[in-house]
PASEBA-1860 file (N, C-alpha, C; in nm, 3 decimals):
! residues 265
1> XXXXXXXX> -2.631/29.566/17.596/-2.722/29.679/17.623/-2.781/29.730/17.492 ~ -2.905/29.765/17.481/-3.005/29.811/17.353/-3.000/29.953/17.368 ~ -3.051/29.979/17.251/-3.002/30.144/17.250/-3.093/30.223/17.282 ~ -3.230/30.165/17.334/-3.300/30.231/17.364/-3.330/30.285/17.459 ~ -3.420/30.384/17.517/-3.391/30.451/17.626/-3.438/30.404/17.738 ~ -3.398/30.336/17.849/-3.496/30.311/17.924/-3.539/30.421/18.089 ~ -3.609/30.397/18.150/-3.617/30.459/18.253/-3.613/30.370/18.416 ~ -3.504/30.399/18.476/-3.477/30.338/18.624/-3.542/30.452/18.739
9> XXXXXXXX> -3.597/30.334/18.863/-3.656/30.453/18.914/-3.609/30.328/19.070 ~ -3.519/30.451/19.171/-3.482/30.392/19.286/-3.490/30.473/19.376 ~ -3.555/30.342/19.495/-3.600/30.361/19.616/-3.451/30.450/19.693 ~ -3.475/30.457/19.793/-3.344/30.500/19.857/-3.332/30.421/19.962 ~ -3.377/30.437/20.127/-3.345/30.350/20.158/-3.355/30.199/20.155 ~ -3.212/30.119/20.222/-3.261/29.994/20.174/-3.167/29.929/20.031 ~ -3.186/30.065/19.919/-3.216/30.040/19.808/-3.055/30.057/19.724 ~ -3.079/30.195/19.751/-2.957/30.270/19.683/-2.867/30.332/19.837
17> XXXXXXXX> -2.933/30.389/19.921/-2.887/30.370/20.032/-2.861/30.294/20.172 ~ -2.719/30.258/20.217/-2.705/30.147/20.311/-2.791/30.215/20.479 ~ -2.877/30.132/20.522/-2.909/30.188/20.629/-2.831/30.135/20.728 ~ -2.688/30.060/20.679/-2.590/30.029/20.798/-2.460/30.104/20.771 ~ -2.458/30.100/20.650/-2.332/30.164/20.648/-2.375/30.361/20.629 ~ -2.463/30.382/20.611/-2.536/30.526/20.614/-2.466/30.570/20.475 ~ -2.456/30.545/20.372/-2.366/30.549/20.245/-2.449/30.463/20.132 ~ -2.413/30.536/20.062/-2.445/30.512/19.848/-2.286/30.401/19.815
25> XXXXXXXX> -2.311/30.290/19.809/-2.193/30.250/19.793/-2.114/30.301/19.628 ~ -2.028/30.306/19.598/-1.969/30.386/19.476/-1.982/30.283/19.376 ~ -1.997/30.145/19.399/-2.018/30.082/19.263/-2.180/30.115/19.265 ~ -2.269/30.169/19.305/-2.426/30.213/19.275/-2.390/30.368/19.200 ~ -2.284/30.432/19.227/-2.281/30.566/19.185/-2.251/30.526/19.075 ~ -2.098/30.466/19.041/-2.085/30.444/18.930/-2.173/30.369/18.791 ~ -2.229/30.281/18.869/-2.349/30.256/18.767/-2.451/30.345/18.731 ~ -2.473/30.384/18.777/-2.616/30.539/18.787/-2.547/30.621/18.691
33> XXXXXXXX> -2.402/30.656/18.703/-2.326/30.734/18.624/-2.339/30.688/18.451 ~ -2.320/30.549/18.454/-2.262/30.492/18.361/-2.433/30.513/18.281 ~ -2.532/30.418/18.348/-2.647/30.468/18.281/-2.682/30.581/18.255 ~ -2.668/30.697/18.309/-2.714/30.814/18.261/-2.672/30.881/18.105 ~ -2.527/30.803/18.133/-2.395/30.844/18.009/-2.428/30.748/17.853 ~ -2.530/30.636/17.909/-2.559/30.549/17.790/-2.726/30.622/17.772 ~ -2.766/30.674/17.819/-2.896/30.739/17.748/-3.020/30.753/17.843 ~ -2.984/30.687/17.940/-3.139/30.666/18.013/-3.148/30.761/18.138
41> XXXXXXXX> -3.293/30.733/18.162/-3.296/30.813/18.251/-3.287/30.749/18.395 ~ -3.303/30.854/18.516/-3.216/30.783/18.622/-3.381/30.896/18.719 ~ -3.416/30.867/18.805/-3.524/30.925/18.913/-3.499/30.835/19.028 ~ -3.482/30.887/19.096/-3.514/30.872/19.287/-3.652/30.819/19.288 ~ -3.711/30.764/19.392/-3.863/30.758/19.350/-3.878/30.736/19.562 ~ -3.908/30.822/19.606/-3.905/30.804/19.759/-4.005/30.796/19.826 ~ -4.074/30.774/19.926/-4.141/30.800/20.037/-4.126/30.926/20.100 ~ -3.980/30.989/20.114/-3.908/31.119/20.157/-3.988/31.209/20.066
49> XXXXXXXX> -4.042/31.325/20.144/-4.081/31.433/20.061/-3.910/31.494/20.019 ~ -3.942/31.620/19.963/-3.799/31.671/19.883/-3.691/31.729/20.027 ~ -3.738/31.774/20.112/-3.641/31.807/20.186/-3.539/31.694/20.226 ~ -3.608/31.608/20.240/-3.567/31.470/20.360/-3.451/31.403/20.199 ~ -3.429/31.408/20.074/-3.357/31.367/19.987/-3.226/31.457/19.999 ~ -3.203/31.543/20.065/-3.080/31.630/20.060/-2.940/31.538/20.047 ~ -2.950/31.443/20.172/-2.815/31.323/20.163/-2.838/31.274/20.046 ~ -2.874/31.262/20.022/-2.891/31.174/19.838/-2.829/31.261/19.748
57> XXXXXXXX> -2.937/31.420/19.745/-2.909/31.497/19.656/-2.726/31.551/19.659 ~ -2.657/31.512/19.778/-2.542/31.578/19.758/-2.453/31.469/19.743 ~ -2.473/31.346/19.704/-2.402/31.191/19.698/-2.428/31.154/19.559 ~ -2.524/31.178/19.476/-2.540/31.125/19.349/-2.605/31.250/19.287 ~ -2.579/31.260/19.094/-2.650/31.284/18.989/-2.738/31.258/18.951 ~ -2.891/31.266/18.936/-2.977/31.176/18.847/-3.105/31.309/18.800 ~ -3.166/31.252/18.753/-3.231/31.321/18.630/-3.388/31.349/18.656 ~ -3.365/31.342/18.809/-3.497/31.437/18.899/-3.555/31.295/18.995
65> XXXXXXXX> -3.594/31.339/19.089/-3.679/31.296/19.201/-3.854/31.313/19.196 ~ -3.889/31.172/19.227/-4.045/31.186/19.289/-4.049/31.156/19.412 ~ -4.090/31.247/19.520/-4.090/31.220/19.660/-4.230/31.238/19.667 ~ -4.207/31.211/19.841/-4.336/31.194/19.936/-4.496/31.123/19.820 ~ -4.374/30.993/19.783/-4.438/30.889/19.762/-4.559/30.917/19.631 ~ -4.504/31.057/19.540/-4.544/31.050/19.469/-4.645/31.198/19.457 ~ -4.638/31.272/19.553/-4.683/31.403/19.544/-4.633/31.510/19.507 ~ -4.485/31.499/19.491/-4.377/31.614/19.445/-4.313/31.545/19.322
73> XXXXXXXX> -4.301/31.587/19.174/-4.195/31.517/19.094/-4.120/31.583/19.015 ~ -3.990/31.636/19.046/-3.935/31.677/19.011/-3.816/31.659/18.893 ~ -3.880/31.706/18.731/-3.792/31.650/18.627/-3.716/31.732/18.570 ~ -3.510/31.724/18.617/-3.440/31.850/18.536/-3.466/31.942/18.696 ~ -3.463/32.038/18.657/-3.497/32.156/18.757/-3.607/32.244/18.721 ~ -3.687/32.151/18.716/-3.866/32.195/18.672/-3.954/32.098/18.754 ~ -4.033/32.151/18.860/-4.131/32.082/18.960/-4.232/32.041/18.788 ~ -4.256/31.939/18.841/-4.396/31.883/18.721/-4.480/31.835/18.771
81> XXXXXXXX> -4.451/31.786/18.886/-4.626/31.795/18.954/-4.556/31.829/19.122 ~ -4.706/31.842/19.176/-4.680/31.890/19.326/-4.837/31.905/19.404 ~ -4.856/31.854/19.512/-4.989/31.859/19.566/-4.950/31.849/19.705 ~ -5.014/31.927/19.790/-4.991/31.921/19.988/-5.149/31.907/20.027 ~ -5.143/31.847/20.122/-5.284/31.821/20.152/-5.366/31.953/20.234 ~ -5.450/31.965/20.164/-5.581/32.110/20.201/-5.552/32.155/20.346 ~ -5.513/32.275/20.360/-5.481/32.326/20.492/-5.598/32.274/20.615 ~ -5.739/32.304/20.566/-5.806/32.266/20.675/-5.814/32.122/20.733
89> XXXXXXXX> -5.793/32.046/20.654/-5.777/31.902/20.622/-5.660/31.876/20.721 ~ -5.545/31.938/20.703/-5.409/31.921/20.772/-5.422/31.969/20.955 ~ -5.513/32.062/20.933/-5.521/32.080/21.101/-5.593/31.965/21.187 ~ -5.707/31.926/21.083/-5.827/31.780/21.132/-5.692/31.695/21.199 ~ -5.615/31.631/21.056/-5.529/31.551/21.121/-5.463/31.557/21.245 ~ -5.386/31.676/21.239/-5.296/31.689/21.392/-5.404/31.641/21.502 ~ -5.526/31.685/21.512/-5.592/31.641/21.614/-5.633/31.546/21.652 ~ -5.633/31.460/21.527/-5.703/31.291/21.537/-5.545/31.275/21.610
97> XXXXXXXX> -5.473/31.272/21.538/-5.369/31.179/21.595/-5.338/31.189/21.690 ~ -5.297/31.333/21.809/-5.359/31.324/21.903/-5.452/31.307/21.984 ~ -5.586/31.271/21.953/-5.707/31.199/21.987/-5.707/31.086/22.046 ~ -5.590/30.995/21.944/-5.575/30.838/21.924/-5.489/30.792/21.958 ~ -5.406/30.904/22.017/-5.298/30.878/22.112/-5.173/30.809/22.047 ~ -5.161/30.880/21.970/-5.045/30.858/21.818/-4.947/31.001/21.825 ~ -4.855/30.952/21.744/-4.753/31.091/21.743/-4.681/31.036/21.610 ~ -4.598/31.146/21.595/-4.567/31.124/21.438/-4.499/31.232/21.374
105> XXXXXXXX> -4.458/31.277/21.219/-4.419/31.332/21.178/-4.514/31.388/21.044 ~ -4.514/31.586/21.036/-4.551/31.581/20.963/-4.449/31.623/20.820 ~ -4.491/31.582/20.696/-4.388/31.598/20.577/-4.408/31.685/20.507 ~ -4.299/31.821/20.500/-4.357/31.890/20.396/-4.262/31.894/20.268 ~ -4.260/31.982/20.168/-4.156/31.953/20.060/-4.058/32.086/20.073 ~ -4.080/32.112/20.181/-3.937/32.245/20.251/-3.936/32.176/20.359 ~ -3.973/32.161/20.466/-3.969/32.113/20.605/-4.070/32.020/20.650 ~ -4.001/31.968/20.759/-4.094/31.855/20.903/-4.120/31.912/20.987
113> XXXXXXXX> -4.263/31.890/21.042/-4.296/31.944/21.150/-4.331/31.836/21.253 ~ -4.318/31.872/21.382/-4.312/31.781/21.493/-4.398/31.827/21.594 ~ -4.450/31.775/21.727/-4.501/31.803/21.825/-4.423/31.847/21.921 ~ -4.412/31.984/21.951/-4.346/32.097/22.079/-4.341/32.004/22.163 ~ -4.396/31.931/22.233/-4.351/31.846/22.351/-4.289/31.717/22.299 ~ -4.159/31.709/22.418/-4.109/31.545/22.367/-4.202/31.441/22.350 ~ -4.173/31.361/22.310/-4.228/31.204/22.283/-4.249/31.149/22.328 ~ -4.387/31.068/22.413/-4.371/30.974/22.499/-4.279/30.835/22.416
121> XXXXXXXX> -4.307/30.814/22.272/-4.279/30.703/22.186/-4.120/30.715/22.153 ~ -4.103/30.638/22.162/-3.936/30.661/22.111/-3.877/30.670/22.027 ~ -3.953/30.608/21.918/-3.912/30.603/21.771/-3.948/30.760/21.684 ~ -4.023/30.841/21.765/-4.088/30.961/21.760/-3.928/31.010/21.783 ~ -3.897/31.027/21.873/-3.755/31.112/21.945/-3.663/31.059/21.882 ~ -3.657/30.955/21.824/-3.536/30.933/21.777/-3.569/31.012/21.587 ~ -3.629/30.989/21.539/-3.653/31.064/21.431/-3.686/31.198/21.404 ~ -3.723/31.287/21.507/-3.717/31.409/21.548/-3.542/31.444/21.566
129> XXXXXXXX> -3.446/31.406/21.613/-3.317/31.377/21.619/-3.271/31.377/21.519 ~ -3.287/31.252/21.444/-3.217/31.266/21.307/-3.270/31.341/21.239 ~ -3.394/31.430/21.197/-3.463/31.498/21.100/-3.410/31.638/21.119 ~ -3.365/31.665/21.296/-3.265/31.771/21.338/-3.181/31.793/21.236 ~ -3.105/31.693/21.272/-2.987/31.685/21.211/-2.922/31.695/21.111 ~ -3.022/31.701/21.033/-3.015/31.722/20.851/-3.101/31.859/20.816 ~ -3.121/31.930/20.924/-3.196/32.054/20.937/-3.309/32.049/20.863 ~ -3.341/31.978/20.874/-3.542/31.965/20.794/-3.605/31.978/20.886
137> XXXXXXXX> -3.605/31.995/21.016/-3.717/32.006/21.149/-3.709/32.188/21.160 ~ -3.872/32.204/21.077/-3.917/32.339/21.145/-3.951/32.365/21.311 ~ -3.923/32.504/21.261/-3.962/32.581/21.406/-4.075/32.591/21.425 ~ -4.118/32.581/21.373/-4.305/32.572/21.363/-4.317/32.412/21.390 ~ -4.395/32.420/21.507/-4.494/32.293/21.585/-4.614/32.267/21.539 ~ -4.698/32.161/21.569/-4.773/32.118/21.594/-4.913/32.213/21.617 ~ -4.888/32.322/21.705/-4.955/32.415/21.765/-4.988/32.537/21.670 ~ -4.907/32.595/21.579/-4.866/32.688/21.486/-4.967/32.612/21.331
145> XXXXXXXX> -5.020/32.680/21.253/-5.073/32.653/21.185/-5.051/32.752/21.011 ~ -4.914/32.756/21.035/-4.886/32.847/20.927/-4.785/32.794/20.814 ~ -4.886/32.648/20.830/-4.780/32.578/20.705/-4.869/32.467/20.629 ~ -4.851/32.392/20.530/-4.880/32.266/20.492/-4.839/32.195/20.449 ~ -4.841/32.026/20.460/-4.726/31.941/20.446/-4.828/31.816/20.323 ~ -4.732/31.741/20.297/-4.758/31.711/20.161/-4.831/31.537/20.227 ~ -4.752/31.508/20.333/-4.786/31.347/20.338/-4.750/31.334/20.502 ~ -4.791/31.235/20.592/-4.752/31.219/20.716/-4.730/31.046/20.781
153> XXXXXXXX> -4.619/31.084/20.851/-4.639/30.944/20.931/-4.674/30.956/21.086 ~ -4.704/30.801/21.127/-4.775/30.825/21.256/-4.695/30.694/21.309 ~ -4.676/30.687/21.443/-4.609/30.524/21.503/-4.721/30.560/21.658 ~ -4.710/30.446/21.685/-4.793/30.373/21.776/-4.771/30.305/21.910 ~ -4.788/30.354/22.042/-4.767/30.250/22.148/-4.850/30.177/22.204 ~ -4.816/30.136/22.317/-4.952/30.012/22.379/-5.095/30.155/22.395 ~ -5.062/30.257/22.467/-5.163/30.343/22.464/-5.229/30.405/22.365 ~ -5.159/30.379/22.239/-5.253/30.392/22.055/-5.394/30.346/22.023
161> XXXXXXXX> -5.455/30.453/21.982/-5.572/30.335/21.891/-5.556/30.353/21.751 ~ -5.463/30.296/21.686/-5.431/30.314/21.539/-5.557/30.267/21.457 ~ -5.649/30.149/21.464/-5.786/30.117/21.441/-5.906/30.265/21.438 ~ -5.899/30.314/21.553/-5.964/30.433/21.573/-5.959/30.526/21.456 ~ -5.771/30.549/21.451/-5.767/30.667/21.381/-5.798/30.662/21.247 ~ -5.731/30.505/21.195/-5.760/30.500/21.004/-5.913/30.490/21.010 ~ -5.951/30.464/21.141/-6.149/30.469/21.071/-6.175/30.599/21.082 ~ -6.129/30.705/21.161/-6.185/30.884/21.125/-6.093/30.891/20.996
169> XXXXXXXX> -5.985/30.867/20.994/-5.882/30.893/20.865/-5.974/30.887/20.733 ~ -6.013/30.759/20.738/-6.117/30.737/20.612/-6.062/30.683/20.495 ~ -6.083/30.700/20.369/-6.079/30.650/20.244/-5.997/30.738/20.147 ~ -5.988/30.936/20.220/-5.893/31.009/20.141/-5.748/30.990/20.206 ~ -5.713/30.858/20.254/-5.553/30.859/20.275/-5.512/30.666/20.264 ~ -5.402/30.695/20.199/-5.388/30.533/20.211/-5.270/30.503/20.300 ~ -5.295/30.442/20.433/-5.195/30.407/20.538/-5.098/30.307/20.463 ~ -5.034/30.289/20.485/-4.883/30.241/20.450/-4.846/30.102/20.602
177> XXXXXXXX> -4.879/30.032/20.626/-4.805/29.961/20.736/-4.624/29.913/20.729 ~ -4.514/29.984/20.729/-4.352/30.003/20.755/-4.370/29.889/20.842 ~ -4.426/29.835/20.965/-4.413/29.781/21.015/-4.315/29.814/21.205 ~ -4.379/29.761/21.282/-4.317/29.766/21.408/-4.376/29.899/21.480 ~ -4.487/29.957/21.420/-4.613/30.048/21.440/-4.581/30.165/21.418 ~ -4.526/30.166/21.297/-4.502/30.288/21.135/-4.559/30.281/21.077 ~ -4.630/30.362/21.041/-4.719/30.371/20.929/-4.701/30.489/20.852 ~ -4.695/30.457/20.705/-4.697/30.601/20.661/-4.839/30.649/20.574
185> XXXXXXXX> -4.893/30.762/20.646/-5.005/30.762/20.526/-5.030/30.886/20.455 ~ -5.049/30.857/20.333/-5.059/30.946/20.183/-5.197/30.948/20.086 ~ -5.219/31.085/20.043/-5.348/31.152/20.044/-5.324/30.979/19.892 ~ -5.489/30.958/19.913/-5.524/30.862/19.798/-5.544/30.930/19.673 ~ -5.478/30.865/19.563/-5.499/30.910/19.452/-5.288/30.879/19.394 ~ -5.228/30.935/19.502/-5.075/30.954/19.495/-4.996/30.800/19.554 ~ -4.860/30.787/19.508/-4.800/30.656/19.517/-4.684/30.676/19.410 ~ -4.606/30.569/19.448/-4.480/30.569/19.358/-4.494/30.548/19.231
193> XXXXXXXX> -4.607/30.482/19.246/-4.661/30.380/19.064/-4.710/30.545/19.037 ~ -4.830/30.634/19.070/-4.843/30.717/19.002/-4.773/30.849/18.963 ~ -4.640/30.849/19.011/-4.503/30.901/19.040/-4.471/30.821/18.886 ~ -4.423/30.705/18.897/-4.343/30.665/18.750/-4.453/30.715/18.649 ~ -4.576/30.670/18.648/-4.666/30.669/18.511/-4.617/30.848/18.487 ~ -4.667/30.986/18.556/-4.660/31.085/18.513/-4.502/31.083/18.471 ~ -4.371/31.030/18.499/-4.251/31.069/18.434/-4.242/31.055/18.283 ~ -4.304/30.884/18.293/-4.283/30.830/18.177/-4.372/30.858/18.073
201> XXXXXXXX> -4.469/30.929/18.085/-4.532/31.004/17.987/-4.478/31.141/17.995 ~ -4.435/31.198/18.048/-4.343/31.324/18.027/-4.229/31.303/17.907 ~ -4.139/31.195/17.943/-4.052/31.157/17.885/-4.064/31.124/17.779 ~ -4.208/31.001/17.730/-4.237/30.927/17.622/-4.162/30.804/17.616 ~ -4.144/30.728/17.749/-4.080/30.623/17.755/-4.216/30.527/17.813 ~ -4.157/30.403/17.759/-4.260/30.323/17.743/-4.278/30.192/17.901 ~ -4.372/30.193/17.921/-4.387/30.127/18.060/-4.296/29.949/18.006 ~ -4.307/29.897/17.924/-4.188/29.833/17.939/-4.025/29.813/17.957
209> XXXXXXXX> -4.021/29.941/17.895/-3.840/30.035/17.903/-3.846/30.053/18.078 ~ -3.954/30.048/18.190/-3.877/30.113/18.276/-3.876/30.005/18.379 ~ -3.802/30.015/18.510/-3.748/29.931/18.538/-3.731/29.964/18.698 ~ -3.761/29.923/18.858/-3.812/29.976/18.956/-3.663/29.874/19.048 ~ -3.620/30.008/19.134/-3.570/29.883/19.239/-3.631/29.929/19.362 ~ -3.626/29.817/19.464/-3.671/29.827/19.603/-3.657/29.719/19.678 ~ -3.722/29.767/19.830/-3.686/29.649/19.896/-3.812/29.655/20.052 ~ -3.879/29.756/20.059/-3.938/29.743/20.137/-4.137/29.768/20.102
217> XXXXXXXX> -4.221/29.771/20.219/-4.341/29.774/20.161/-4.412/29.915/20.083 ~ -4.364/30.035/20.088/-4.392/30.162/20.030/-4.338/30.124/19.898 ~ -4.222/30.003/19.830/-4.225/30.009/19.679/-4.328/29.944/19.625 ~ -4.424/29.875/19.732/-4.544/29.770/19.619/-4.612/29.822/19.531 ~ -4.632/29.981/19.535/-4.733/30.000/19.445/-4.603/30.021/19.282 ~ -4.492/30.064/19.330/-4.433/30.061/19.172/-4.400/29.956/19.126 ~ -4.354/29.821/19.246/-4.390/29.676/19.194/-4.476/29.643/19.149 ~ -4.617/29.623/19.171/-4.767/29.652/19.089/-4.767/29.717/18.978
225> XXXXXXXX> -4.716/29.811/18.903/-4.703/29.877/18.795/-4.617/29.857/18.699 ~ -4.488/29.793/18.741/-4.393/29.798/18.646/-4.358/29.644/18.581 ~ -4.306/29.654/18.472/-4.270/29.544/18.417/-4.165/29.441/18.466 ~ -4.045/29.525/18.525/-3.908/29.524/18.514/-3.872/29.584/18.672 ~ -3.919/29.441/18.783/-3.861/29.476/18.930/-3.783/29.389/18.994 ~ -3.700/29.510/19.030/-3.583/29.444/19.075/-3.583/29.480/19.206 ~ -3.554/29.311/19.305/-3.603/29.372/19.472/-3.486/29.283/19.482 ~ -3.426/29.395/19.579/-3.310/29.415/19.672/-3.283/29.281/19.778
233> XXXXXXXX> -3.166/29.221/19.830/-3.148/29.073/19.886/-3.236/29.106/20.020 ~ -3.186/29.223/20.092/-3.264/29.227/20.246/-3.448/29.287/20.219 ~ -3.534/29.238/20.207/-3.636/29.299/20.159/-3.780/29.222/20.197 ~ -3.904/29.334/20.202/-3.994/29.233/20.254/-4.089/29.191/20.146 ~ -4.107/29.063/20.234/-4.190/28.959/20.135/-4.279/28.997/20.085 ~ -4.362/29.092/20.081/-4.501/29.142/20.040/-4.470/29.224/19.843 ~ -4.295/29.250/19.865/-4.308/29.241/19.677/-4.273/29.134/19.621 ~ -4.254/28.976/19.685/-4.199/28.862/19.626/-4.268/28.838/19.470
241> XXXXXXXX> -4.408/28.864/19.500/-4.466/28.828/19.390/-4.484/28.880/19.280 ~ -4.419/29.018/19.281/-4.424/29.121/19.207/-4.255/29.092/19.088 ~ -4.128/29.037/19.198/-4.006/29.057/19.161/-4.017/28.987/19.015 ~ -3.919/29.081/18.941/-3.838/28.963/18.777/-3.743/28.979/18.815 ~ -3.709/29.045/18.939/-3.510/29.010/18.926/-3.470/29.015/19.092 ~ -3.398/28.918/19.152/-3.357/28.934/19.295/-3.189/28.978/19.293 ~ -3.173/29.065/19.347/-3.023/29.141/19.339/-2.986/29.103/19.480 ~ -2.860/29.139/19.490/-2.794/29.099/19.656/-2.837/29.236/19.701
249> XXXXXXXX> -2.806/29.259/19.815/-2.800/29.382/19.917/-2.729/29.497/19.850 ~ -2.781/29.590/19.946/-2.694/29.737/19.918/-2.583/29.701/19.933 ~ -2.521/29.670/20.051/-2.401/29.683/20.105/-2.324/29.583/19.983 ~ -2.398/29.478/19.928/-2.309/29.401/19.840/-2.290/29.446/19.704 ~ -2.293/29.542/19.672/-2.342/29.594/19.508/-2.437/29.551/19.478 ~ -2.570/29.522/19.502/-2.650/29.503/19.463/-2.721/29.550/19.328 ~ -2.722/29.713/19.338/-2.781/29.739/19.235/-2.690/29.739/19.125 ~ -2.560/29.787/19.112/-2.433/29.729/19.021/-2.473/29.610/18.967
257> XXXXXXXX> -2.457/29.488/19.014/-2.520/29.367/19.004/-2.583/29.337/18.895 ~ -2.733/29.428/19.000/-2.843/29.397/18.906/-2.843/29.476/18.725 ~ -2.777/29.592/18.744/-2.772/29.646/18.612/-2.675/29.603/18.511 ~ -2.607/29.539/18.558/-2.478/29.470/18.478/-2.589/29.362/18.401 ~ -2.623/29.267/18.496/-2.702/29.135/18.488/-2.797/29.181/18.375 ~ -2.891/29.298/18.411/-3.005/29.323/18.332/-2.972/29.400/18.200 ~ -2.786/29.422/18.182/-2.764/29.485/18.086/-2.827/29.667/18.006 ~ -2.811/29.673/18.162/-2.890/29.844/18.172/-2.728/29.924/18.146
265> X> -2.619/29.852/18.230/-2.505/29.938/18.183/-2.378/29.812/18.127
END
C-alpha cells in the first residue's frame, strides 16, 4: 500500500450491501475501517437520496455520502452541495406520471412521498412497504404539495406508456433503465461521476487516486469517469467495459478482496 491518499467511493446495494443476506458483511466493515485508519477517504456514492442511507448510516463509518445519485453530498457533517428539483417542475411531474399511467416514488433528502391510493403495480406496494418500514414514507401524498424532492423513480405495467412519458419528460432528466420496468430518473446535469468529481476537488485528491465499486446500471456514469473500477461478481454487463478490476460478490467478501488485491488496505 502507497502512502498516498486515495479516495473509494461505494455503491450500496449489490455493492457493499447484501440484497440477500440484507447485511454489510464485516470483512467490508473491516476493510472500510482499515482504509480509513491508513489515510483515505471512504464516501457512499448512492442512487438513495439521504434518508433512504439510514441502514448504512447505522452499520458503517465513512467520511460522508453522495446520494440521490449525486444531488446531495455530504462531506464530514457539512452538506457541500444539494439541489431538489423546482417546486413547479415537481408538481408537472406527479401529473405526467399519472397521465402515462405510471406510479412510482418520489425522493426527497428528509422523506418519500407516495400516491394516497394503493398500487395497481406491485413493485410500487412492495416498496412503499419497505420505505414504511425504515420510516422514510411521508404523510404527505401525492395530492399535498407542500414539499420537494430531489430525484424520482417510476415502474411500469402492460397499461404504461413509459415512451410517452420520457418524451413530455424531455432532456431536463436523465431516465436510468434498473431494468424489469424501473427506471430511475434524475434532473440532468447530476450523477455519481458528478458526485465524485465535486468530492475530489474538495479534498484535492486526484482522479487517478480514486477508485469506484459497483455492480449495477446507475454506477455507469462513475464507471465512465474513474480510473480505478472495481465491479462486483453479480453485476450488469453494461459496466463490463468500463471494469480494471472484477471482485467476487458481496456475500463473498468481495470488496475485502478487492482492496487487499488492489492494495488499498
Amino acid at each position: 500500500m502507497t502512502g498516498k491518499r486515495k479516495a473509494l467511493f461505494f455503491d450500496i446495494d449489490g455493492t457493499l450491501f447484501s440484497e440477500i443476506n440484507r447485511n454489510v458483511p464485516e470483512s467490508a466493515k473491516q476493510a472500510i475501517e482499515r482504509a480509513r485508519e491508513a489515510g483515505h477517504l471512504v464516501f457512499i456514492n448512492s442512487g438513495r437520496t439521504y434518508c433512504l442511507t439510514g441502514p448504512i448510516r447505522s452499520l458503517l463509518e465513512v467520511d460522508g455520502y453522495c446520494c440521490g445519485c449525486g444531488t446531495r453530498i455530504v462531506a464530514g457533517n457539512d452538506v457541500i452541495y444539494s439541489a431538489s428539483i423546482p417546486h413547479e417542475t415537481g408538481i408537472k411531474i406527479k401529473k405526467m406520471i399519472v397521465k402515462y399511467g405510471l406510479d412510482g416514488i418520489l425522493e426527497g433528502s428528509e422523506s418519500c412521498y407516495f400516491n394516497k391510493e394503493e398500487s395497481r403495480i406491485e413493485k410500487v406496494r412492495i416498496m412503499k412497504e419497505h420505505v414504511a418500514s425504515e420510516g422514510n414514507c411521508s404523510p404527505l401524498s401525492w395530492d399535498d404539495d407542500g414539499y420537494d424532492f430531489d430525484k424520482f423513480c417510476v415502474m411500469e405495467d402492460e397499461q404504461s406508456d413509459m415512451k410517452g412519458f420520457a418524451r413530455e419528460l424531455g432532456l431536463d432528466f436523465d431516465i436510468i433503465n434498473r431494468g424489469g420496468g424501473f427506471y430511475e430518473c434524475v434532473p440532468a446535469g447530476h450523477s455519481k461521476a458528478t458526485a465524485i468529481e465535486e468530492v475530489i476537488r474538495h479534498y484535492g485528491v486526484e482522479l487517478s487516486d480514486t477508485y469506484v465499486f459497483g455492480d449495477s446500471t446507475n454506477d455507469l456514469s462513475m464507471f465512465e469517469y474513474a480510473k480505478n473500477c472495481i465491479l462486483m461478481g453479480h453485476h450488469s454487463v453494461e459496466l463490463e467495459p468500463y471494469a480494471t478490476f472484477y471482485t467476487k460478490n458481496v456475500e463473498d467478501d468481495g470488496v475485502a478482496y478487492a482492496m487487499k488485491k488492489l492494495g488499498l488496505i
